[in-house]
Each structure stands twice: as C-alpha cells, then as structure tokens.
ZANURO-500473 format. One record per residue (C-alpha): residue number from 1; residue in three letters; z negated, y, x negated. Coordinates in Angstrom, 1 decimal, decimal comma. Layout:
ZANURO-500473
SITE|NUM|ALA|Z|Y|X
...
//
This chain:
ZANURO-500473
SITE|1|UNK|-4,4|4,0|1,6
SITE|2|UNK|-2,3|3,8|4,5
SITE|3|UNK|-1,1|7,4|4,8
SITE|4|UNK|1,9|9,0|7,1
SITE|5|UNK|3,2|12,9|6,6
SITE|6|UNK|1,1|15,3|8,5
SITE|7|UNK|3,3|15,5|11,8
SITE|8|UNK|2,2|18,6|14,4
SITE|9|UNK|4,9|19,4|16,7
SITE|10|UNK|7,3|17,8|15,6
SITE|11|UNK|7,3|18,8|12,2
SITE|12|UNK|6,6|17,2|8,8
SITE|13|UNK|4,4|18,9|6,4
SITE|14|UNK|3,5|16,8|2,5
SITE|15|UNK|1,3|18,4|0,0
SITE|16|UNK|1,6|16,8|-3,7
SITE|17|UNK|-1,3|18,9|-5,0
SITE|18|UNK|-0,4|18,1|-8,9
SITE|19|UNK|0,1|20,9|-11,0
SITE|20|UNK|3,9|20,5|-12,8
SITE|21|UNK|3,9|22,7|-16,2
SITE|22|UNK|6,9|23,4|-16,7
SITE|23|UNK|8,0|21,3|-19,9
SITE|24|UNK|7,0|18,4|-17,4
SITE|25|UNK|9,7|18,9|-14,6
SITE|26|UNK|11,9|16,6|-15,9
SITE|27|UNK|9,2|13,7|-15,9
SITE|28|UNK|8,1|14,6|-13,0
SITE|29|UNK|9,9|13,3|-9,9
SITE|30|UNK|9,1|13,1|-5,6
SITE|31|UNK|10,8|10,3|-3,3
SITE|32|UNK|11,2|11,3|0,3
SITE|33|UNK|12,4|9,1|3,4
SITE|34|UNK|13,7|10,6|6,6
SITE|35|UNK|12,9|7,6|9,2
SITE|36|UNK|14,2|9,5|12,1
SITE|37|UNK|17,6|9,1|13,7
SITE|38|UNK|19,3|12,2|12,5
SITE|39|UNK|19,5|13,9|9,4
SITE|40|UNK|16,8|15,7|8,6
SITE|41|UNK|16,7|19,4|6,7
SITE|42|UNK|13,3|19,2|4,1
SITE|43|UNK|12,2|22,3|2,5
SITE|44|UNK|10,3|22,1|-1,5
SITE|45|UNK|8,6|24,5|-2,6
SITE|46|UNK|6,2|25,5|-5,5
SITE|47|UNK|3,8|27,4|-5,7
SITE|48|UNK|1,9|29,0|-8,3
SITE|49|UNK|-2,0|29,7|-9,6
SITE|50|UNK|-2,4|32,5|-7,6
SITE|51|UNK|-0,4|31,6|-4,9
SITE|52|UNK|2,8|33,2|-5,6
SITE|53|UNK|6,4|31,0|-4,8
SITE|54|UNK|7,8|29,6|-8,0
SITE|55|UNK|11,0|28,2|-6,7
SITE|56|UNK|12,3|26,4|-3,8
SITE|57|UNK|15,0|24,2|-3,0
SITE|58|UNK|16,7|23,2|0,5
SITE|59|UNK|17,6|19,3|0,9
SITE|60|UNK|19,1|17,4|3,5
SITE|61|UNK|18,0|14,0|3,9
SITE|62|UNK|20,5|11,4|6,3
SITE|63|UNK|18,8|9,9|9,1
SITE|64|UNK|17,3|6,8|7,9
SITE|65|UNK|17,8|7,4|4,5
SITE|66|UNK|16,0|8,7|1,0
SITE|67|UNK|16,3|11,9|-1,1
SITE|68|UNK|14,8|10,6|-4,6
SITE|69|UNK|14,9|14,3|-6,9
SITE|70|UNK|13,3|15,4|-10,0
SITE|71|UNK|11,2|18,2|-9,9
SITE|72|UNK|13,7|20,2|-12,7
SITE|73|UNK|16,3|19,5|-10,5
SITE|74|UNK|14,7|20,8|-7,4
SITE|75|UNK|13,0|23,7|-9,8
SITE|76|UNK|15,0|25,0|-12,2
SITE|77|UNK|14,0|27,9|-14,1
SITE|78|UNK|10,6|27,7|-13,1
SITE|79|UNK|8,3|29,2|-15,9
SITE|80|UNK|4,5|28,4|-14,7
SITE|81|UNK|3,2|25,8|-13,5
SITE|82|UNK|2,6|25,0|-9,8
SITE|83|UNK|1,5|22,5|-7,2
SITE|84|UNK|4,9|21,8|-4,1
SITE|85|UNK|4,7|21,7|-0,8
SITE|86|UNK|7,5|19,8|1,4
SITE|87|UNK|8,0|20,7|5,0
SITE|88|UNK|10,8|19,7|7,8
SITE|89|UNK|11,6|20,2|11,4
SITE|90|UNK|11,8|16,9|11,5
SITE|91|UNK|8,6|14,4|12,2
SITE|92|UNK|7,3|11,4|10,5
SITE|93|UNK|8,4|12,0|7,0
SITE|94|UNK|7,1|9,8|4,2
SITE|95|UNK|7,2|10,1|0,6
SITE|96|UNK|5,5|10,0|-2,7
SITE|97|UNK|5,2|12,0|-6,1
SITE|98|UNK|5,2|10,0|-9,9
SITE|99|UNK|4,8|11,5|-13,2
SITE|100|UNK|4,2|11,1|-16,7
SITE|101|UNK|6,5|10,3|-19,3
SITE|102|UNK|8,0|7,6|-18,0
SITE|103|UNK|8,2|6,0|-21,7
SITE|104|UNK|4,8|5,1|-22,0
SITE|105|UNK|2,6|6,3|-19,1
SITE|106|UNK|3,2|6,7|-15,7
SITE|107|UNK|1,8|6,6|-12,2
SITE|108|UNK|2,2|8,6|-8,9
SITE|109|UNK|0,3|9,2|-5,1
SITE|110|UNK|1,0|9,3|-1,8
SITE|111|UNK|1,0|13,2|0,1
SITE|112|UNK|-3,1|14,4|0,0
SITE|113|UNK|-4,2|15,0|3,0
SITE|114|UNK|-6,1|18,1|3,0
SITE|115|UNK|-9,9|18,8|4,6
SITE|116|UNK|-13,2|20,3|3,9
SITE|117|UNK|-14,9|17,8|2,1
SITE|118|UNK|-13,1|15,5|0,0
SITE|119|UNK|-14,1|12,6|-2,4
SITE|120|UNK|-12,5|11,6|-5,8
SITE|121|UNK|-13,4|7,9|-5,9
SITE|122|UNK|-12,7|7,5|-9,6
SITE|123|UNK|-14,0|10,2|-12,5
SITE|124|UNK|-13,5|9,3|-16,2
SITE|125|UNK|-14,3|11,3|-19,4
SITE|126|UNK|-10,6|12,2|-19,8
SITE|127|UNK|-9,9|13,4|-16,2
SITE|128|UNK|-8,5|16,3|-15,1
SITE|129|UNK|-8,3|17,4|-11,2
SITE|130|UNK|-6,0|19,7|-9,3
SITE|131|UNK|-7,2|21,2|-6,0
SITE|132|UNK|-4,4|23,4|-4,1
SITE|133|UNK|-5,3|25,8|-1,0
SITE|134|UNK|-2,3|24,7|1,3
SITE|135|UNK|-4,2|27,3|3,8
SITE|136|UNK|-3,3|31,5|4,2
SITE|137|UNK|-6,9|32,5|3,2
SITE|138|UNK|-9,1|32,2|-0,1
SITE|139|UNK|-11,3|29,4|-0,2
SITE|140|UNK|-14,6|28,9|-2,9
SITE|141|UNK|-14,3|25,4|-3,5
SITE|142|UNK|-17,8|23,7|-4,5
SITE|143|UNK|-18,1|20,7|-7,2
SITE|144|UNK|-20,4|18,6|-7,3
SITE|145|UNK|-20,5|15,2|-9,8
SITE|146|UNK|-22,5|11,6|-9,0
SITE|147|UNK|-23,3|8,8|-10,9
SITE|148|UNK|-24,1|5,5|-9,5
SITE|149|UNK|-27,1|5,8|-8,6
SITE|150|UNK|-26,5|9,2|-6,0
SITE|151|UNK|-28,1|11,5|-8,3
SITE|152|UNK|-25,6|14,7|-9,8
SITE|153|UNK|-25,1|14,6|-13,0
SITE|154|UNK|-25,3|18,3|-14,1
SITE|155|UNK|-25,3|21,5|-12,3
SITE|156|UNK|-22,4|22,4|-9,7
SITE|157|UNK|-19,4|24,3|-10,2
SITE|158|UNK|-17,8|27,1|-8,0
SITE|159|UNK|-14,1|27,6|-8,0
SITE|160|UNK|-12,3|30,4|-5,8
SITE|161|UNK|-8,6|29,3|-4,9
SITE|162|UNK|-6,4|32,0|-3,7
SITE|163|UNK|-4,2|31,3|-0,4
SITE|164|UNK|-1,3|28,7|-1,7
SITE|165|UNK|-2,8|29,0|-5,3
SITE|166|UNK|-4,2|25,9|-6,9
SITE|167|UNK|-7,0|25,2|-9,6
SITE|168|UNK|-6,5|22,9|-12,6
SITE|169|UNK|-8,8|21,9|-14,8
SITE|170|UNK|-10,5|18,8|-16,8
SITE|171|UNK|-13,5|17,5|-15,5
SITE|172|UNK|-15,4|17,5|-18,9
SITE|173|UNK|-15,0|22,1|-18,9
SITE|174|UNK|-16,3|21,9|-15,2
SITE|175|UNK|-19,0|20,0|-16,1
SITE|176|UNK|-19,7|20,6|-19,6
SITE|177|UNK|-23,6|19,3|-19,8
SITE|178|UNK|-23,0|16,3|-17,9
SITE|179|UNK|-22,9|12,5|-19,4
SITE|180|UNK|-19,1|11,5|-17,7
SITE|181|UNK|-19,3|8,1|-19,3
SITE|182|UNK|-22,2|7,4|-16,2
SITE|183|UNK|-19,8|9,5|-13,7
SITE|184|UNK|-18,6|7,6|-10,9
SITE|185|UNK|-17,3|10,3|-8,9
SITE|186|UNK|-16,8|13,9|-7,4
SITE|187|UNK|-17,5|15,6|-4,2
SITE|188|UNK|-15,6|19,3|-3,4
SITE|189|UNK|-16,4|21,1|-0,3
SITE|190|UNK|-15,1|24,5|1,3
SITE|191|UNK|-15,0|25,9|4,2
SITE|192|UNK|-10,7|25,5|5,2
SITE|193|UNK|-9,0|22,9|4,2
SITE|194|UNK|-8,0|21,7|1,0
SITE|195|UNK|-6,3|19,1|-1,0
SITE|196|UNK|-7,2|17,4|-4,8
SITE|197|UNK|-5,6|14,7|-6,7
SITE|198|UNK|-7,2|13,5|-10,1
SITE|199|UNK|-5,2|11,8|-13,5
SITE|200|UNK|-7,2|9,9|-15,5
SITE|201|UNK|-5,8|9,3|-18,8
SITE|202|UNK|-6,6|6,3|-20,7
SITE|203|UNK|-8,7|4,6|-18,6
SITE|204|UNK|-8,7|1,3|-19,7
SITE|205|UNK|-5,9|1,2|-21,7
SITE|206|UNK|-3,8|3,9|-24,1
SITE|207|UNK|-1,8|5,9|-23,6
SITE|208|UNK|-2,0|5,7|-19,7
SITE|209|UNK|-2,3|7,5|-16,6
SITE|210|UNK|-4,4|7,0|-13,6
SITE|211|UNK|-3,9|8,8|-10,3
SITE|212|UNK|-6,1|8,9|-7,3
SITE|213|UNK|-5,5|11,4|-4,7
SITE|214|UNK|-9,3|13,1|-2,9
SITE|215|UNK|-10,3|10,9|0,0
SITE|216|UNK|-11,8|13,0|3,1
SITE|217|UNK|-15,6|12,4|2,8
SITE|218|UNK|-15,5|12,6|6,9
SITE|219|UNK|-14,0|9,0|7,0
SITE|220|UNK|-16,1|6,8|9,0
SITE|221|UNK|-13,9|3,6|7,4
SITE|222|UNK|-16,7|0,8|6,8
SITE|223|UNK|-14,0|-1,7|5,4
SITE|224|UNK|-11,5|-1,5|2,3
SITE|225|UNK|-8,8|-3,7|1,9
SITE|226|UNK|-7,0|-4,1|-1,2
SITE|227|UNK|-4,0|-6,9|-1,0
SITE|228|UNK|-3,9|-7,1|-4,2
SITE|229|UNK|-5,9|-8,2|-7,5
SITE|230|UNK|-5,9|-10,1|-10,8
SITE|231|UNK|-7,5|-11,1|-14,0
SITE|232|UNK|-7,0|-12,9|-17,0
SITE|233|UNK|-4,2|-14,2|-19,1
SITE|234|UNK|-0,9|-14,9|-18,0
SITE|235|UNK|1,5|-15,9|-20,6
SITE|236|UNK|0,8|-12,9|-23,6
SITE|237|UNK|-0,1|-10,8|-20,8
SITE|238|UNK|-4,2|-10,0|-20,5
SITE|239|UNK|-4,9|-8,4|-16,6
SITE|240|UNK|-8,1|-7,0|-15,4
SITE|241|UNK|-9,0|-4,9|-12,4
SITE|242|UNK|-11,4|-2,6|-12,1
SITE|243|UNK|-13,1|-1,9|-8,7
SITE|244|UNK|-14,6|1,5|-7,8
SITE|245|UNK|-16,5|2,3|-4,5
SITE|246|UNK|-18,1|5,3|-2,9
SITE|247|UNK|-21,2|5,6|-0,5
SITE|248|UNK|-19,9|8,0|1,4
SITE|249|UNK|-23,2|8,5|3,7
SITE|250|UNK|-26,2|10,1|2,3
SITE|251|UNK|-28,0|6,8|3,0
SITE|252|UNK|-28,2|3,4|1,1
SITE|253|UNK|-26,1|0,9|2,3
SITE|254|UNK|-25,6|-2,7|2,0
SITE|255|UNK|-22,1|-3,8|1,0
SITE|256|UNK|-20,4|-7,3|0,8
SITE|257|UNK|-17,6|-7,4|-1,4
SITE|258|UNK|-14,7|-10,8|-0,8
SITE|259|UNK|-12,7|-12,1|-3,8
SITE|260|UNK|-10,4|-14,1|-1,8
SITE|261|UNK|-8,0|-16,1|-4,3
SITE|262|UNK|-4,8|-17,7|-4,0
SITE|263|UNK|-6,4|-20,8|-5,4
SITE|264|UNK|-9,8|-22,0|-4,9
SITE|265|UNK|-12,8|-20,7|-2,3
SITE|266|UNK|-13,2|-17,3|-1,9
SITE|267|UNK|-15,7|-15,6|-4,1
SITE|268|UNK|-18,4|-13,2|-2,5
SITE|269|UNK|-21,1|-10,6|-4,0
SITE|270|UNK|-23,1|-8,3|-2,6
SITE|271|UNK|-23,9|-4,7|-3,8
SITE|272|UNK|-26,6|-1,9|-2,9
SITE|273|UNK|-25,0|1,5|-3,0
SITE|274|UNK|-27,3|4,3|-3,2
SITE|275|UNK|-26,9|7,3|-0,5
SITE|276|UNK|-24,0|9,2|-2,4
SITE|277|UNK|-23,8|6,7|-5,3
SITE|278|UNK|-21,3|4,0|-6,2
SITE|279|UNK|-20,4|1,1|-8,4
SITE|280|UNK|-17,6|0,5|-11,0
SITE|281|UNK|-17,2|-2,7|-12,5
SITE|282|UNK|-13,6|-4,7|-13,2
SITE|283|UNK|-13,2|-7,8|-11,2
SITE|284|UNK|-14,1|-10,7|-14,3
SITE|285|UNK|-18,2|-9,9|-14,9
SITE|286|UNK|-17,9|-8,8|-10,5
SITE|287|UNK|-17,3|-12,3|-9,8
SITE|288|UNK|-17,9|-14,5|-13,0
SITE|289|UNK|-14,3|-15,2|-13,4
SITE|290|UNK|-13,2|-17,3|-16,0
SITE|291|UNK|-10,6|-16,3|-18,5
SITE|292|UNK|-7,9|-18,3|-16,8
SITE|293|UNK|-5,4|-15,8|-14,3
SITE|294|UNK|-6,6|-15,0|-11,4
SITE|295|UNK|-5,0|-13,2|-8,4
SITE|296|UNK|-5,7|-12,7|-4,9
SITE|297|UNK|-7,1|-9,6|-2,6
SITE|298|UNK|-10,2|-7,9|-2,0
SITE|299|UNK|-12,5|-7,4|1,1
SITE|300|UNK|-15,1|-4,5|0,7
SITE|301|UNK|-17,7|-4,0|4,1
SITE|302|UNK|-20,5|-2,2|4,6
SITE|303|UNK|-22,4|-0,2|7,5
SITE|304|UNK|-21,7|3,0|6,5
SITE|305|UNK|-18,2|4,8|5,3
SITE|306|UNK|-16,8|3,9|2,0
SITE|307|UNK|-14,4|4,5|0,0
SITE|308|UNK|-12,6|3,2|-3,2
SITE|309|UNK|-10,2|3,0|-5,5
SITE|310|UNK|-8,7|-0,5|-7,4
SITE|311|UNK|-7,5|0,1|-10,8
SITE|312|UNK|-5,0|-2,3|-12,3
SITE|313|UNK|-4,1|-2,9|-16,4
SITE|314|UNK|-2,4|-5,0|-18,4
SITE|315|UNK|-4,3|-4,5|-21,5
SITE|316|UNK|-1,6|-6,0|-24,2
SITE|317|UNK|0,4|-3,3|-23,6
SITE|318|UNK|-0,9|-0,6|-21,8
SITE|319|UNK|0,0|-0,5|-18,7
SITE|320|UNK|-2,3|1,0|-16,2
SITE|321|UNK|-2,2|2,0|-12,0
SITE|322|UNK|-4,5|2,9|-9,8
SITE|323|UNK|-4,3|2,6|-5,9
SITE|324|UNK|-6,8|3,2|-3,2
SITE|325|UNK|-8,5|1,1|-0,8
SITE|326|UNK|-6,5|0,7|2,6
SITE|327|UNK|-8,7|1,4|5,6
SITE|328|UNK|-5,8|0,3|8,5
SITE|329|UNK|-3,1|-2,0|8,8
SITE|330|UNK|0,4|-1,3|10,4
SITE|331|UNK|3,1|-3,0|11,8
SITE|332|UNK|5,9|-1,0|10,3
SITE|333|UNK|5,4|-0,2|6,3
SITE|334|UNK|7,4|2,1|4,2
SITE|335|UNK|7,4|2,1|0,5
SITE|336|UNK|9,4|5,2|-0,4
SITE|337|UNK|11,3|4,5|-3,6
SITE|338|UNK|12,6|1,2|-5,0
SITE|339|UNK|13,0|1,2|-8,9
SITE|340|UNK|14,3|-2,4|-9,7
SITE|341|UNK|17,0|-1,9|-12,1
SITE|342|UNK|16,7|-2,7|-16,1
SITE|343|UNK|14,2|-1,9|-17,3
SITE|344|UNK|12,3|-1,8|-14,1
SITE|345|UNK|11,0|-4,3|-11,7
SITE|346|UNK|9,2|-3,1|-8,4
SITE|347|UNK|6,5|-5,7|-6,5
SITE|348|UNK|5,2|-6,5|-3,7
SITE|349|UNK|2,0|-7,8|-1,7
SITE|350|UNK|1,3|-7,9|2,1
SITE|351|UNK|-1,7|-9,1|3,2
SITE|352|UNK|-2,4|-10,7|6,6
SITE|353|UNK|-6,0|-10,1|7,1
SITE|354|UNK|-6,0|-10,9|10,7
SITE|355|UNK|-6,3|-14,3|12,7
SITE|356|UNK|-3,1|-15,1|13,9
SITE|357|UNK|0,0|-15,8|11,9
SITE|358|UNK|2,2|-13,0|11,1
SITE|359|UNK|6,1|-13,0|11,5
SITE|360|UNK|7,1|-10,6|8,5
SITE|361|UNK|10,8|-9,0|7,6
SITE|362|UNK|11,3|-7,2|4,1
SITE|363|UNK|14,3|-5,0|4,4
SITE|364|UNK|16,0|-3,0|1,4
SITE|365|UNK|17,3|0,1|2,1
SITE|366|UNK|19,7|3,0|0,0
SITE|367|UNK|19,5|6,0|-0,2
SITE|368|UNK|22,3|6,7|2,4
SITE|369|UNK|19,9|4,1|4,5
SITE|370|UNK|22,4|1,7|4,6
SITE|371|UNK|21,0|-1,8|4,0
SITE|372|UNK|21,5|-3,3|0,2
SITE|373|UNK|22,8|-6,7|0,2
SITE|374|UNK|25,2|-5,9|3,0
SITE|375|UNK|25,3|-7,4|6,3
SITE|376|UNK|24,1|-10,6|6,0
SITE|377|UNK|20,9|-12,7|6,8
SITE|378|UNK|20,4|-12,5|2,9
SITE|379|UNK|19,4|-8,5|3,3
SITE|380|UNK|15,9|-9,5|5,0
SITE|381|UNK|13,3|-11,7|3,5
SITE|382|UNK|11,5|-13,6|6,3
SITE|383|UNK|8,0|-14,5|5,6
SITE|384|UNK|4,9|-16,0|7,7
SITE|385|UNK|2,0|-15,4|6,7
SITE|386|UNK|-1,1|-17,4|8,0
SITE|387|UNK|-4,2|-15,9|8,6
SITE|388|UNK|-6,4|-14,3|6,0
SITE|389|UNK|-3,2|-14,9|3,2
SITE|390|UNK|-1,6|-12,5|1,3
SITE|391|UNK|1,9|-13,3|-0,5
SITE|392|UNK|2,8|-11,4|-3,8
SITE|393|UNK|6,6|-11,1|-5,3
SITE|394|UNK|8,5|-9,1|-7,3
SITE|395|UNK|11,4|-7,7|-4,9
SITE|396|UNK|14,2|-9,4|-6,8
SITE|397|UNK|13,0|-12,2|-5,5
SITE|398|UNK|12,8|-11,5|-1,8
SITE|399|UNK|16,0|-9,3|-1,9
SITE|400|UNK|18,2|-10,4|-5,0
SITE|401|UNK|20,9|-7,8|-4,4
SITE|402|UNK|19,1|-5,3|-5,7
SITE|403|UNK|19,7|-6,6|-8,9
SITE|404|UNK|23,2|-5,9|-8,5
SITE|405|UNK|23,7|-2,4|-7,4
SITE|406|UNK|24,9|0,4|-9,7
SITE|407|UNK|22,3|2,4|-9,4
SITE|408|UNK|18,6|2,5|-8,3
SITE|409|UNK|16,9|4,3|-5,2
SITE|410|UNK|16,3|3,3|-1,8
SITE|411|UNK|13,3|2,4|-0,2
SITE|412|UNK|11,7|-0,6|1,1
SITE|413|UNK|10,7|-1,2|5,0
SITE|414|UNK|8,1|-3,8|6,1
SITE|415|UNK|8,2|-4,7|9,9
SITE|416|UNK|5,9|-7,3|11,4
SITE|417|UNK|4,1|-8,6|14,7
SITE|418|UNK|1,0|-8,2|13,6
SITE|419|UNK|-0,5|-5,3|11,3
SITE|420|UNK|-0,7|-6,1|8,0
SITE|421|UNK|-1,9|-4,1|4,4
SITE|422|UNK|0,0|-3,6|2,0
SITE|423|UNK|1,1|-2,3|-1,6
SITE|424|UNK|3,9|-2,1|-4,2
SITE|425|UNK|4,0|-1,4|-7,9
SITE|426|UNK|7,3|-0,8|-9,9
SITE|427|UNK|6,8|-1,2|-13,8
SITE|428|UNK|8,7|-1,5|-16,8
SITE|429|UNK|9,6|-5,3|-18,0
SITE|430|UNK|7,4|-5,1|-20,8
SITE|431|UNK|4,3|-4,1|-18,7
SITE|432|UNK|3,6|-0,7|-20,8
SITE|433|UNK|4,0|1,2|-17,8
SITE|434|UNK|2,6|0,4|-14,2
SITE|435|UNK|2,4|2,4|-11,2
SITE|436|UNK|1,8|3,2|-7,6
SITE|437|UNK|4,4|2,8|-4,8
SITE|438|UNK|1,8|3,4|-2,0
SITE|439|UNK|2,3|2,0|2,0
SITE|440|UNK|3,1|4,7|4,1
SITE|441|UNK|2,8|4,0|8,2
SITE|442|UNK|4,9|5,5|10,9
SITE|443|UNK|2,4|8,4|13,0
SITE|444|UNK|1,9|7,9|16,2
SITE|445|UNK|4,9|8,6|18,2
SITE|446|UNK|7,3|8,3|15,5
SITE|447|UNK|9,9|4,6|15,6
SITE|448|UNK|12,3|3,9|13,1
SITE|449|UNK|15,1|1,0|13,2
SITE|450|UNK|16,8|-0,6|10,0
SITE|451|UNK|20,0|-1,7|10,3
SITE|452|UNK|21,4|-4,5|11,7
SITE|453|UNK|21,8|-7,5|9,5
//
C-alpha cells in the first residue's frame, strides 16, 4: 500500500522488521531515497533477539538521490540474527527491503508501520512471521489465527518481546493444533507499538517467497485498489493471481469486488465476509475467466475496513510476489530501486481510478539523482490516462536508456495532476523470480523536484 517513512519532526525513521541470519546478509539488500534538497546523513542499525545492537553503519545519501546497500555490506561481522532500523535528521525518506536468494526466489516490502493491533492479510502452511519491538519497553504480544469464516482456528499464543528485540518464528510452532491449510490470516495485539512482516514460502509455486508486511487493524479503509492483475497463458508463460481480503470489523460485511480488464466489460462479484473472516480465491474461478490472458486491475468495496493482499505467479517457472491492496492515491510516486539490467527487467502499472483524465510523467533517476537518459525530452515518458484506465509497461519501454547504463540502481518517480495508484515489479527474464517494488508517497509537508529535462 501507499506507504511514506515515519516523519515526526523532521526526522525519518523506517523499520524493516525481517529477521537477517547471518549467512543471509549477502542476499539480503535495502534501497533508500533521500527526496529532500540536501544530502541527507541515514543511520542502519541492527538489532538483535533480545534487543542488543548488532552492528551499525553511517550512510550519506545526496539530495535527491539513492543509497541501494546490502545488508553484509552495511553489517559486517555480525554473528546473530536481527531485525534494522534506519533513521535520519532528514524527513520524507522512502525505501524498501528484498531478500531471498535472488537465484530462485525473491521478494521484498515496504518500511512496517508499527501499532497495537496489526493484521497479516495472508497466512499459509509454510509461513513464518517476525514481529520487532521498535519501542524502549517489553511488550507481550498476543496471536490469534482466523479462518474464513471469523472463527480462530486453535488456541492463542503469547509472545514477550524485549525493548528493540524481535520474535521469529513459523506460524505452524505458534499454532501447532491448528488446520493452516483453512487459515486466512493473523491478528497480534499489545499494548505499545509494534511491527510484523510475514514470508510465505511456496505459495503457489516452488521454490518461492511471499512477503506481506502487518496491516494496522485500526484502518478504517473501506476500498482496495490493486492496479494491477492477470491470468492465463501468455506465450509459455501460465499467470494467476490470487486475491486475499480481511474483515477487519467484528461485523459481517458486504463486499463488491471489480475485475476491470483492459479488454472487454468489467467483471463484478460480490462476497459476504464474516466479522473477522476473509476470502482467498485466485482471480480465474473469482470471475470465471477463461484460459485465454487476462490483465487489468481490481476494485474491492465494502462498508466496513478491509484489507488485502494480491498475490501474483507465473506458475511455469516459479515466480511468485505478493503486494498489498492500496487504500490512497498520490500525486507524486516513488519506487525506490530500479533493477533493469540483464537479467532483470522492472514494470510498471499506474492506475487512474478517478473521473478526469490524468497528465502523467515517468522519470528515471540514478543513484547520484541525476536523471538517466540525460537531458532530453526522451528522459520522461508522458502518458494520459482516461478515467477508470490503468496502463502497464515494462520501464525499458517508457525510458529506453536504462538499457544502456553500466550499472543498475536509481529509482523511479511518478508525478501527475491527479492522484493515481500504483505498483512496480522487477523480475528476472525468465520469470523464475518476481517481486515487490512498492509505491511509496511523499508525507505531508515533504516536495521533491526531478531534474530538469
């Protein structure tokens, strides 16, 4: 979903929750862009299962620009694993975390955003959870795991977290009675602040790695957007999606849930959700889609909050991402790292869900914030979108110069009259690995600039 660094006086503050052992560091990377007009001095730091510092690293990030690191090169040495924090003087900063092996599974998140109740919106027999106490106090966290139809699924479990520590484990030891093949999702509570993120491996497809970061139950969203979905073949390629929502509220709700295609009428179903329950079905049996591709976006409202997750795969081979359903649009987008060099490709989809036509300008940037492609007109991709359309292109396309730098980096900025959705996935060529680039929006207060053409 649309997230922005946590910004209180003028400061920066990003928790990646996900516990790094160490014999992962060097798969295990963060992407951080400094949108301000000065350089900006960002602080990582890890932290440990009882809450003890790990390692640090000081970074300086040029104004505008990107700082794209591995955590073994941030981290060296470190012997245990731990969850990092990343903090600056500086407001607005965006970034994002991926991991995995990055030969034939990978997928990353957006900073949590920590509270007192939190939701994981997808829950598989293979997942594991992290929670991390960003707070200077022990918390007893409190687990609790639904099916669709609202009802637990086993008895709770009760976690103490020490002040910066974290908790790991797999969701099949905290709830070792329950049947997780009906799961559809988790609910923590405590009483400070927290954050979670949850990897499921092999859903859908193996070997694979889904990542959903905890969703704060106290949203009152009643809409999801996701500007981006497909299904069926495409070539030797097979796609499905897979749609999870939440009931948030204790009461059933009514939901209607939007298939609109980029060929033919839109397609629309609608759902009960039990207080506390949720549905998970992929996007073919949904809708009744035939086996020919389909692509488009989806349009999930109810009366009460909701949230969700979209989970994309390529089931030929393997590759699998996840990304949550977007609750605002924005008029400025930020997509913190670009990976578009052999053997990656990155995409990208902006939807225009409003009524008027929307002015759009795709911009590239470096690392040194600098735009790639040069000076020219040929640096920005102009688009209109009409209302209720979405357009969806790999960034080669909008932006061919990034096919011809030396190395890869950067990050891409999205600026537009009107607010808009939107998300990006880079991916190898072969489609064995896909994953999450998520939108990240300015906070309030914060303006950034791109360079001129």
């Amino acid at each position: 979903m649309l997230t922005a660094a946590a910004a209180a006086q003028g400061q920066s503050t990003l928790i990646f929750p996900q516990a790094l052992p160490p014999a992962s560091l060097a798969t295990n990377g963060f992407a951080i862009v400094n949108p301000g007009s000065t350089s900006a001095a960002v602080a990582f730091t890890m932290y440990g299962a009882s809450g003890q510092v790990l390692g640090g690293s000081q970074q300086m990030i040029p104004a505008g620009g990107q700082l794209a690191r591995l955590a073994s090169e941030l981290f060296p040495g470190v012997l245990s694993a731990g969850w990092v924090q990343v903090s600056s003087p500086a407001s607005g900063l965006q970034g994002l975390w991926v991991g995995g092996d990055f030969s034939t599974y990978t997928d990353g998140a957006e900073p949590a955003q920590p509270a007192t109740e939190v939701v994981f919106p997808l829950v598989t027999p293979t997942s594991s959870i992290t929670l991390a106490n960003n707070g200077d106090a022990s918390i007893n966290v409190f687990l609790r795991l639904f099916g669709a139809d609202g009802n637990e699924l086993g008895p709770p479990a009760l976690q103490p977290i020490p002040p910066k520590g974290f908790f790991g484990g797999s969701t099949s030891s905290l709830f070792p009675t329950a049947d997780l093949v009906r799961a559809t999702h988790l609910r923590a509570t405590s009483a400070a602040p927290f954050a979670g993120v949850l990897v499921a491996r092999d859903f859908l497809a193996a070997p694979s790695w889904s990542v959903v970061n905890a969703v704060d139950a106290a949203s009152s969203a009643t809409e999801l957007r996701f500007p981006h979905a497909i299904d069926g073949a495409l070539g030797a390629a097979t796609y499905t999606s897979v749609l999870g929502i939440t009931n948030l509220a204790t009461f059933e709700q009514d939901v209607t849930i939007t298939f609109t295609r980029s060929s033919g009428a839109p397609l629309v179903v609608q759902q009960t959700l039990p207080g506390n329950g949720g549905i998970r079905q992929d996007l073919h049996t949904m809708f009744g889609l035939p086996g020919l591709f389909q692509d488009g976006w989806i349009q999930v409202k109810g009366t009460l909050p909701l949230a969700g997750v979209l989970t994309y795969a390529e089931l030929s081979a393997g590759g699998v991402a996840a990304v949550p359903g977007q609750t605002s649009a924005s008029k400025n987008l930020f997509f913190s790292h670009i990976a578009d060099l052999a053997p990656w490709l990155t995409g990208l989809a902006l939807l225009n869900s409003g009524n008027s036509t929307a002015n759009v300008e795709v911009f590239a940037l470096a690392p040194d914030g600098s735009l790639i492609g040069g000076a020219g007109d040929t640096a920005t991709a102009r688009i209109v979108l009409p209302p209720g359309s979405r357009v969806a292109k790999l960034l080669r396309e909008l932006i061919p110069q990034t096919q011809t730098r030396v190395s890869d980096g950067g990050f891409i900025f999205v600026r537009s009259d009107l607010a808009l959705h939107g998300i990006a996935l880079f991916f190898d060529r072969g489609v064995s690995i896909l994953a999450n680039i998520p939108a990240a929006a300015l906070p309030p207060g914060a303006s950034y600039t791109p360079p001129q053409r």
